[in-house]
N, C-alpha and C positions, 0 to 999 in steps of 0.2 A: 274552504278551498279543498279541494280534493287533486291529488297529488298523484300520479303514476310515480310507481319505484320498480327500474328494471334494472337489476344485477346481471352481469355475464353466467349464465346457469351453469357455466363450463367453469369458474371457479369458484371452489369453496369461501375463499378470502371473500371473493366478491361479493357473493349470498351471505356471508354474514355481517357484511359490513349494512348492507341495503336491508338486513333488519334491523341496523343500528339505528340506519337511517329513518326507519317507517316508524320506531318507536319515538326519536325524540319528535319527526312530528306529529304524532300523533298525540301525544305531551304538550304539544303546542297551541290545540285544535283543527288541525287538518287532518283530514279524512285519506285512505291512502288506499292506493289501488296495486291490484300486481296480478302477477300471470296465476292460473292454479293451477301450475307446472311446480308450484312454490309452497303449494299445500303445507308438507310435510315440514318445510321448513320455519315455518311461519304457526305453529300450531295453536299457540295462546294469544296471537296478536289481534286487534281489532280493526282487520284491512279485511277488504270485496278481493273475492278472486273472480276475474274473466278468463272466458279460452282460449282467445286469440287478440293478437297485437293492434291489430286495427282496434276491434272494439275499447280496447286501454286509451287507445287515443283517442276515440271519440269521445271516451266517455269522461275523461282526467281535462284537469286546465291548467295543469303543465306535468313535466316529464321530469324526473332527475333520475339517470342513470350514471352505473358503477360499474368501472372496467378500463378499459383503456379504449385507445382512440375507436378501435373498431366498434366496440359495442356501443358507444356517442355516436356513429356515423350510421349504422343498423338501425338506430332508433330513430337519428335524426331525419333519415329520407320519411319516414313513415309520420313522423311529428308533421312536416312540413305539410305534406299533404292533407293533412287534417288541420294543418293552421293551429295548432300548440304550440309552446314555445318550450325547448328543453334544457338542461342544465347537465354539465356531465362530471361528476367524481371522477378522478382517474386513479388508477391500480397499478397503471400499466410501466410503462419505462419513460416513455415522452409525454402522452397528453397534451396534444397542441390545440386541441379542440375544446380538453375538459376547462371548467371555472377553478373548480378544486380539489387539493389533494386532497385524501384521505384521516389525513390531518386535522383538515378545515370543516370536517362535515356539521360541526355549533354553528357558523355560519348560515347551514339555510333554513332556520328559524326566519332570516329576514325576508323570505319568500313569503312569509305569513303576517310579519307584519309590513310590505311593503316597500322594506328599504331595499330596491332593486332597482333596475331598467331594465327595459327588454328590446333589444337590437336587432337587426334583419341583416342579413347574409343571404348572396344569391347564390343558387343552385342551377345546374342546367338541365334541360329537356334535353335528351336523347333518343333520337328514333329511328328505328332502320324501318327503310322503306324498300321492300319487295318488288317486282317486275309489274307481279299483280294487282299492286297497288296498297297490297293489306301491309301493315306496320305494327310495332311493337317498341312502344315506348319506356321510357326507363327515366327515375330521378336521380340526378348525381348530384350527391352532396362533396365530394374532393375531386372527381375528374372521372373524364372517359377515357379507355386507349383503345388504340386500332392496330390489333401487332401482328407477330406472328404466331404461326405454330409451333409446336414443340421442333418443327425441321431447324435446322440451323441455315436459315437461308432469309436472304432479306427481302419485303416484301415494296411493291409500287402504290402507289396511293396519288392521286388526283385533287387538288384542294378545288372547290367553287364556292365563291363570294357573289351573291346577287347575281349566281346566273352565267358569274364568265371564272373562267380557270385562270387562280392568280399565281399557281405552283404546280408542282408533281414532285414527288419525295420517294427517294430512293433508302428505305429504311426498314432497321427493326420495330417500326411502329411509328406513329402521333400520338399526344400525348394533351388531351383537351381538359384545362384546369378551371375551376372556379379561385378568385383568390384565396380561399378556405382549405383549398389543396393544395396552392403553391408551398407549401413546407414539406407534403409529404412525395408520392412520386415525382412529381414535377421538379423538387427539390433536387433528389439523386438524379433528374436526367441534364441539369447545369440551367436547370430554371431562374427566376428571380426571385427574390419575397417580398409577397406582394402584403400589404395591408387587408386582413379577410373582410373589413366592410365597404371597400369598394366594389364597384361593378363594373366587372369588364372578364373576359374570355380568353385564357392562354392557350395556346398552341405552341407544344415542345415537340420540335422530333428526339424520338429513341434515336439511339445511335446510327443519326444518319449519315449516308453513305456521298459524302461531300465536307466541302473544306468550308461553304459560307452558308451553309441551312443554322437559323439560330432561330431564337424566342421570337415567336411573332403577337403581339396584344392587340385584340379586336376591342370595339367598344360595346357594352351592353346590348345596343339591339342589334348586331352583325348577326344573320342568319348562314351558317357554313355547312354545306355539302363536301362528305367525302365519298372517292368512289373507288373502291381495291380494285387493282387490275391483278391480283393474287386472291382469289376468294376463299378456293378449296384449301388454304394455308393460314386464312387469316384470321383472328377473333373480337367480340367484340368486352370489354371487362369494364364492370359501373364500379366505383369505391373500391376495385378490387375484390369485390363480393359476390357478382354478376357477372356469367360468362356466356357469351352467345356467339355459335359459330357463322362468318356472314357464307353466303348464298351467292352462288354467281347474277351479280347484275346487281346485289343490293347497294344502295346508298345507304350511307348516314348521317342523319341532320345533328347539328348542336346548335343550341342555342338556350337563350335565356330563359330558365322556368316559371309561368306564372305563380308556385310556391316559394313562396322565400323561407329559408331556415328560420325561426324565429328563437335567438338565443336570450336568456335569463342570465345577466352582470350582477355580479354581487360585490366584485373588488375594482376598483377605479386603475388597473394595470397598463404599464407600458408594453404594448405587443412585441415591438420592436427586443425592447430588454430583455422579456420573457421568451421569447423566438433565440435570442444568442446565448441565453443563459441555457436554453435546452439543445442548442445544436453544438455548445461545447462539451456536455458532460458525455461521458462516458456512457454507453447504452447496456 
């Protein structure tokens, strides 16, 4: 089996843990893959360096990355599309994404011999769609938002559902979740928490400007148009990672992504438990 191992290259902790990682399995017999951004760090190990991310993924049959949420979610959209399935260490403070602590890294020996399962988690399609017609798609592995700009002023938005307008929202934004992101933005905007392997599509307004605008849940194939009637103010942000400013007259569609996340289970966990145990601790 050949393994991609991507550490956060912005921590030191983290790069040396993911050569902790690439040693035991490689001690295991799995072959190990990583950036050769990592050269130097990796000097005596017997891992392939690639240049770029994409090719990691095409080229590995699954992913374990090392860091916190964001760098599982970096990697994740990229996994998906290449149809890998990844595993994430966490480093970080919460980890709602990753399998295991840093603690646990003995555990993924059973990637090699098999005692695992591999789950699926939807992501969504996001597309802004231009006057011209031209579009610019994007994968969200936690949620899209449609907010504002840096003005302190709150922006209008238009919701369509198959074609008819079922709302308009007066707000600092929407806030479009897969259940995989209901812990994290969605969470702080008075979201619900959702089970990450269901499928289905949340819409939270930001702090909108009304006493009955609350969580609205579409069902997996619901295709949703928004349309800013604040354009020059507004932006559009994928995971938090992704920022694109929208254009007078653009739409943008959400919907279900033909990529599913494909997550790697090593521990037979209560989500639920693991979800209250981490929203109580101190960050």
């Amino acid at each position: 089996m050949k393994i991609a191992v991507i550490p956060n290259t912005e921590k030191r902790k983290a790069v040396l843990c993911g050569k902790k990682i690439a040693e035991l399995l490689i001690s295991n017999g799995a072959s190990i893959v990583v950036h050769e951004s990592l050269k130097s760090d990796f000097p005596d190990s017997e891992v392939e360096f690639l240049p770029a991310y994409e090719e990691i993924f095409k080229d590995c049959d699954c992913a374990v990355t090392v860091g916190g949420d964001g760098t599982i979610i970096r990697s994740a959209r990229l996994a998906a599309k290449a149809g890998k399935s990844v595993l994430g260490v966490n480093l970080g403070r919460l980890g709602y994404v990753a399998e295991l602590e840093a603690s646990e890294i003995s555990m993924l020996k059973q990637l090699l011999t098999g005692d695992f399962v591999t789950r699926e988690r939807m992501t969504l399609d996001v597309t802004v769609i231009h006057m011209d017609g031209s579009t610019e798609s994007y994968l969200a592995v936690n949620d899209a938002v449609i907010s504002r700009g840096s003005l302190s002023r709150i922006i209008d938005l238009d919701v369509y559902v198959e074609g008819e307008k079922i709302s308009d929202y007066r707000a600092d934004g929407l806030l479009f979740s897969t259940p995989t992101g209901s812990t994290a933005y969605a969470l702080s905007a008075g979201g619900p928490v959702i089970d990450p392997y269901l499928n289905l599509i949340e819409l939270t307004p930001v702090c909108p400007h009304s006493l009955t605008a609350r969580t609205v849940i579409f069902n997996e194939s619901t295709v949703i148009h928004v349309v800013c009637n604040s354009p020059d103010t507004a932006f559009l942000t994928v995971d938090g990672q992704i920022s694109v400013a929208l254009k007078d007259s653009d739409t943008v569609r959400i919907r279900k992504s033909e990529f599913p996340l494909k997550m790697n289970v090593l521990k037979m966990t209560n989500f639920y438990k693991v979800a209250g145990d981490k929203l109580t601790q101190p960050n």
